[in-house]
C-alpha positions in Angstrom: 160.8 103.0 67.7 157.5 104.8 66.4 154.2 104.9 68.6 152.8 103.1 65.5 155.4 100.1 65.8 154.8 100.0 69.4 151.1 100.2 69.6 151.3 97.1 66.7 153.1 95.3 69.3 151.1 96.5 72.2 148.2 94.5 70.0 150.1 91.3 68.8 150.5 91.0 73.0 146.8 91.6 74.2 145.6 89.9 71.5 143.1 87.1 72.1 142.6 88.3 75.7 139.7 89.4 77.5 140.6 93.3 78.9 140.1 93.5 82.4 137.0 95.5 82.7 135.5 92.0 81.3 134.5 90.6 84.8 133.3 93.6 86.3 131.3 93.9 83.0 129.8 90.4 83.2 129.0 90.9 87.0 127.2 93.9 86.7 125.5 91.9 83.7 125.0 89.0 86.0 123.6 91.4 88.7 121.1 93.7 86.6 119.5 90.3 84.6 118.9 87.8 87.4 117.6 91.3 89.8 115.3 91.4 86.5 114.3 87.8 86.4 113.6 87.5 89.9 111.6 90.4 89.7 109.0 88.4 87.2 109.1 85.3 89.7 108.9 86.4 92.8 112.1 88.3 94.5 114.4 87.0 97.1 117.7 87.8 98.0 118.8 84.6 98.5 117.6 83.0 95.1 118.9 86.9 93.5 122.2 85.5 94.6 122.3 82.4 93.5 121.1 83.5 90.3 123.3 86.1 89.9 126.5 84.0 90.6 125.1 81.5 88.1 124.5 83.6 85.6 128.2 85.5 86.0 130.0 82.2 85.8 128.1 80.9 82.6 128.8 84.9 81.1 132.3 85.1 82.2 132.8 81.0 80.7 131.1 81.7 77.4 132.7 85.1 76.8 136.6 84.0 77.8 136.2 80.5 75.5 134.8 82.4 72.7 137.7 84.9 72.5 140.4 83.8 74.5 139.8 80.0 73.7 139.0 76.7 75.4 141.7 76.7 77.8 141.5 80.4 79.7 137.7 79.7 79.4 138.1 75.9 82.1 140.2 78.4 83.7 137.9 81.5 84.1 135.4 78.3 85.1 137.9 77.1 88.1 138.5 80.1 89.0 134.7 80.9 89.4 134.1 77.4 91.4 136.6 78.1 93.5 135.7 81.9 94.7 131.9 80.4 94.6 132.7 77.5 97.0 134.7 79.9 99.7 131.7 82.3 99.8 129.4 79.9 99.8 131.2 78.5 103.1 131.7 82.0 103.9 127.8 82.7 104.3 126.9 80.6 107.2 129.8 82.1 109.3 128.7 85.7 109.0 125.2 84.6 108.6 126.0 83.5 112.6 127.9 86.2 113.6 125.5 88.6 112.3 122.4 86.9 114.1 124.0 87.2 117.1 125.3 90.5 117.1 122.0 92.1 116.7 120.4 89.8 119.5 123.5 89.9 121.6 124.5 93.2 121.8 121.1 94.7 123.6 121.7 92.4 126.2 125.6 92.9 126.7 125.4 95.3 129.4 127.0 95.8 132.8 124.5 94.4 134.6 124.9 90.9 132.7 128.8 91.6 132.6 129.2 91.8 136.5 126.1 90.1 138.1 124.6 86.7 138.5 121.0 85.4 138.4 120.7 85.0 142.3 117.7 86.2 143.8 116.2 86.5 139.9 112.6 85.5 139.3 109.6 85.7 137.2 108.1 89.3 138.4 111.2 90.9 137.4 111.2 89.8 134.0 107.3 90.5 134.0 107.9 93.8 134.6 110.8 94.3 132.1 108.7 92.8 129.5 105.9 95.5 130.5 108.4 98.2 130.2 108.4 98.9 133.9 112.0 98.1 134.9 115.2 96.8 133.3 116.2 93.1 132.3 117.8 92.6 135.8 120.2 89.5 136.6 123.4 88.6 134.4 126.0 85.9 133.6 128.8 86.4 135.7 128.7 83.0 137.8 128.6 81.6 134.5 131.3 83.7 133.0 133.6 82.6 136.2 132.7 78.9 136.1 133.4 78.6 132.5 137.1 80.4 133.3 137.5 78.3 136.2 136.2 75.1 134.7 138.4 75.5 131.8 141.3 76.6 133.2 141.4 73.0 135.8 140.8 71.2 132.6 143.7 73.4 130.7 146.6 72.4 134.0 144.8 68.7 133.5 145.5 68.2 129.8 148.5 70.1 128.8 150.8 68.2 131.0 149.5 64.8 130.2 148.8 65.5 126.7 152.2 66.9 126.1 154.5 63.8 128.0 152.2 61.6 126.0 153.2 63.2 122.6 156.9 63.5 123.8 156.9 59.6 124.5 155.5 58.7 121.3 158.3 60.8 119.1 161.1 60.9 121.1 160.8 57.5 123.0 158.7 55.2 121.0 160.0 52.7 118.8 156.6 51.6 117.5 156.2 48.9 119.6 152.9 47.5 121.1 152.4 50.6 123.8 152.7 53.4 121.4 150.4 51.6 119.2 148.0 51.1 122.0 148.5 54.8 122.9 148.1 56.1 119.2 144.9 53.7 119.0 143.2 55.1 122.1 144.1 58.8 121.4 142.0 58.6 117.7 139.2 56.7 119.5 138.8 59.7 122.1 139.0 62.3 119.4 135.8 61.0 118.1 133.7 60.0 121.4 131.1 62.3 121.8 131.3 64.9 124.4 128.2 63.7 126.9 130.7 60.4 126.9 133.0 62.2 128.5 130.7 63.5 131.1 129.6 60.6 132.0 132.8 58.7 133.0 133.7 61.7 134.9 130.5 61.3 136.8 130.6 57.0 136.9 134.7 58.0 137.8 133.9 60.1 141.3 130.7 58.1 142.1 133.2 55.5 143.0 135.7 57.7 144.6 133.3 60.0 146.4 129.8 58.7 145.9 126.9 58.7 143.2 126.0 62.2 142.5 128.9 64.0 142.9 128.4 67.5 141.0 131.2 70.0 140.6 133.2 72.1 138.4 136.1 69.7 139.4 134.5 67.0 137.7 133.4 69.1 134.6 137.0 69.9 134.3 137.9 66.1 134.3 135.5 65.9 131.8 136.6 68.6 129.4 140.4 67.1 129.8 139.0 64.0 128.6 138.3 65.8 125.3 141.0 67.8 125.3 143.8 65.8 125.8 143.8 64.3 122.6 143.7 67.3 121.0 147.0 68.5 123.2 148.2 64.9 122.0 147.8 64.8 118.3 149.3 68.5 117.8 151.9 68.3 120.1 153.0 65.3 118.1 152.9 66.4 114.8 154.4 70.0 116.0 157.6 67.7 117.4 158.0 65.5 114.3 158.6 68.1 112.4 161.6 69.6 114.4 164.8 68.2 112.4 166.8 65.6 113.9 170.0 67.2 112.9 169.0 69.6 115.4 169.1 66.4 117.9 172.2 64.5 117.0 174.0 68.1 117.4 172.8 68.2 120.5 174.0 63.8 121.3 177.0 65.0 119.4 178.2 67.7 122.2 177.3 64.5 125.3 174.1 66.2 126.0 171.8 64.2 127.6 168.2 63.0 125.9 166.0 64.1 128.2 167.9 67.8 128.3 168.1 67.8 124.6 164.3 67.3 124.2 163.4 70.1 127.2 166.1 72.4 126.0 166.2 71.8 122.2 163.8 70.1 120.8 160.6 71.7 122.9 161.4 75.3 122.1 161.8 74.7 118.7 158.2 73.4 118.2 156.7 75.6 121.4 154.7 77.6 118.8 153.0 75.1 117.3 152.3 73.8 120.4 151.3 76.5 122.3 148.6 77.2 119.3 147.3 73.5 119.5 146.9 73.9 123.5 144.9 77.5 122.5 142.4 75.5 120.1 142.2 72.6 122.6 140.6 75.4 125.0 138.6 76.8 122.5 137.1 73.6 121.4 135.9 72.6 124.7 134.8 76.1 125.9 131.6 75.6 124.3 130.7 72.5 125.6 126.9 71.9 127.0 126.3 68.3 127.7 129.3 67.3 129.6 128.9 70.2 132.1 125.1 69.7 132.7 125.7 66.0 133.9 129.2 67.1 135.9 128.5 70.1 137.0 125.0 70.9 137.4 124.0 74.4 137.0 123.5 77.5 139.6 122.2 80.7 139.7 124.6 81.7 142.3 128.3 82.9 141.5 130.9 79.7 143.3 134.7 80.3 143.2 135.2 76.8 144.7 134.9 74.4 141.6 135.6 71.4 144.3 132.8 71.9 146.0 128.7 72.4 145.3 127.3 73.2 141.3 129.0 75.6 138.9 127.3 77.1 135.8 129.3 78.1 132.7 128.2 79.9 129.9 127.0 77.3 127.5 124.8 75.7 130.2 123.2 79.3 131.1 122.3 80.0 127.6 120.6 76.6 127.6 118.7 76.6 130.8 117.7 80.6 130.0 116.0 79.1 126.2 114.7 76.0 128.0 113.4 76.9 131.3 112.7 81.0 131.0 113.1 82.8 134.7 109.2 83.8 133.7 107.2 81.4 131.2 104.4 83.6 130.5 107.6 86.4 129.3 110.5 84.9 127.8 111.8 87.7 126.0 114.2 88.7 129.2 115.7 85.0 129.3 115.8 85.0 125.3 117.9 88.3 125.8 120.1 86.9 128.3 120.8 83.8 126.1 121.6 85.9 123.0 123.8 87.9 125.3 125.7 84.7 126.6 126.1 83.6 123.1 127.9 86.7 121.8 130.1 86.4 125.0 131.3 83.0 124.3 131.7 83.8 120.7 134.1 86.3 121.4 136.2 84.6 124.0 136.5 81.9 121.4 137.5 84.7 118.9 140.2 85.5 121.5 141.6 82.2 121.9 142.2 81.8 118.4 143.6 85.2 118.0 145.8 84.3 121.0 146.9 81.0 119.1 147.9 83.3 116.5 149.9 85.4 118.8 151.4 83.3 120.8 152.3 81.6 117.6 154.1 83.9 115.9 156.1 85.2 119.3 157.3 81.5 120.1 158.1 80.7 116.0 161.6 80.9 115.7 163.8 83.9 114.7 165.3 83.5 111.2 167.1 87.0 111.2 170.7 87.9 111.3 
């Protein structure tokens, strides 16, 4: 074969196609014309952006449908949507994240890390706002109520949540309790959150008196809203476990409940072990409930079944509402920023520990 027949058939195949410098073409296009346009009206990166992106999908469209034809060109116009739509989603996320990493990490230092706000008043943020002396007081009573809080509510949940999901796949034969159970389950995964702090709080006032506040009853609280969570992924992790897996099991005279705590849980521990991780992280950032449960304190308390307990959330919103010094609330503004990245990135662990934890319990499909 000559290079002449094979470059002939080199162009019979590329023919009618756009090469694939054609994008990065039309972006940089896109890029230098709407920079140019804004320029005339008025600059601004957002509107650049926008313009830019519109600009680079009506290019890209055009060019693809007037040499590659119709078709490629509602294509090339997908394809655009699509990318456009997950960066437009995109730019809220690191739009947050960004904020507060440059407010946050000032403020995220060992004296926040490892001491609480005890003792903390005005004239020391007076004179850290003069220059005179360091932002003093931290968030570590917070830091420990929120782990203490969360991990009651975590031993509340998980157990209940888990023999709730087990009875409604494994026992259930769609009869009036399971449909009572399912019913009630979807109900609480909507309720608002200050809902659930307040039948914790109307729950002990009858048990122990009107205005019982600890991090007991925030943790009541937080199961409330967690246990459907536990409940809804538990159940949809065990319904997908194949039930020849379970009539091999019957088929050998092992009993039900052994089967479902030998067989049928492991197999679906992953998935359940991730939805228990996302149930933690989805109430670790809870305000309202904790307020009216748990109060808040300045002081660090181990005991979360006796006196107030702050948590992280409730610090960052007392710090912005009610600064330690009125006349200077740039310390307390610090401190909140601070308290914000912290509980960003122990929700950034949890989820990377769902992950984990997922992909160590998943079963092995090797040799």
């Amino acid at each position: 074969m000559t290079n002449t027949t094979l470059t002939r058939r080199q162009s019979k195949l590329t023919k009618g196609r756009l090469p694939k410098y054609a994008a990065w073409a039309v972006l940089a296009a896109a890029v230098i014309l709407s920079a140019a346009i804004m320029t005339l009206i008025g600059f601004n990166a957002f509107g650049w952006g926008v313009l830019a992106a519109v600009l680079f999908t009506l290019g890209l469209t055009g060019i693809s449908a007037a040499v590659e034809g119709a078709r490629k060109a509602k294509d090339k116009l997908a394809t655009c949507l699509v990318v456009g739509s997950f960066l437009v989603a995109l730019l809220p996320l690191i739009s947050v994240i960004w904020t507060v990493l440059v407010n946050g990490l000032p403020g995220l230092t060992p004296e926040f890390l490892f001491y609480s706000m005890n003792g903390v008043t005005g004239e020391f943020d007076d004179a850290a706002a003069e220059g005179n002396a360091p932002v003093l007081g931290g968030a570590y009573h917070a830091l420990i109520g929120t782990l203490l809080m969360t991990l009651w509510a975590t031993l509340i949940s998980v157990p209940v949540g888990l023999l709730a999901a087990v009875y409604l796949v494994e026992y259930s034969s769609g009869g009036l309790l399971s449909k009572a159970i399912t019913f009630f389950v979807d109900v609480m995964t909507g309720i608002p959150s200050i809902v659930a702090g307040l039948f914790a709080v109307a729950f002990f006032a009858v048990i122990l008196g009107p205005g019982t506040k600890t991090g007991f009853v925030a943790a009541v609280a937080l199961s409330v809203l967690m246990i459907p969570v536990v409940v809804r992924s538990t159940e949809e992790m065990l319904r997908i476990v194949p039930n020849e897996l379970r009539e091999a099991s019957y088929a050998l005279g092992v009993r039900k409940w052994r089967t479902i705590t030998k067989v049928v849980i492991p197999t679906a521990i992953s998935g359940i072990a991730s939805g228990v991780t996302l149930a933690i992280a989805r109430v670790v950032g809870e305000t309202a409930p904790i307020l009216v449960t748990a109060g808040f304190a300045t002081s660090i308390n181990f005991n979360v079944f006796s006196g107030w307990m702050a948590s992280l959330p409730t610090f960052i919103y007392t710090q912005i509402i009610t600064p330690t010094s009125p006349s200077n609330p740039d310390p307390s503004a610090q401190r909140a920023w601070a308290a914000a990245l912290l509980l960003i990135v122990m929700v950034m662990l949890l989820n990377l520990a769902a992950r984990l934890i997922a992909r160590y319990f998943a079963p092995k499909t090797g040799r």
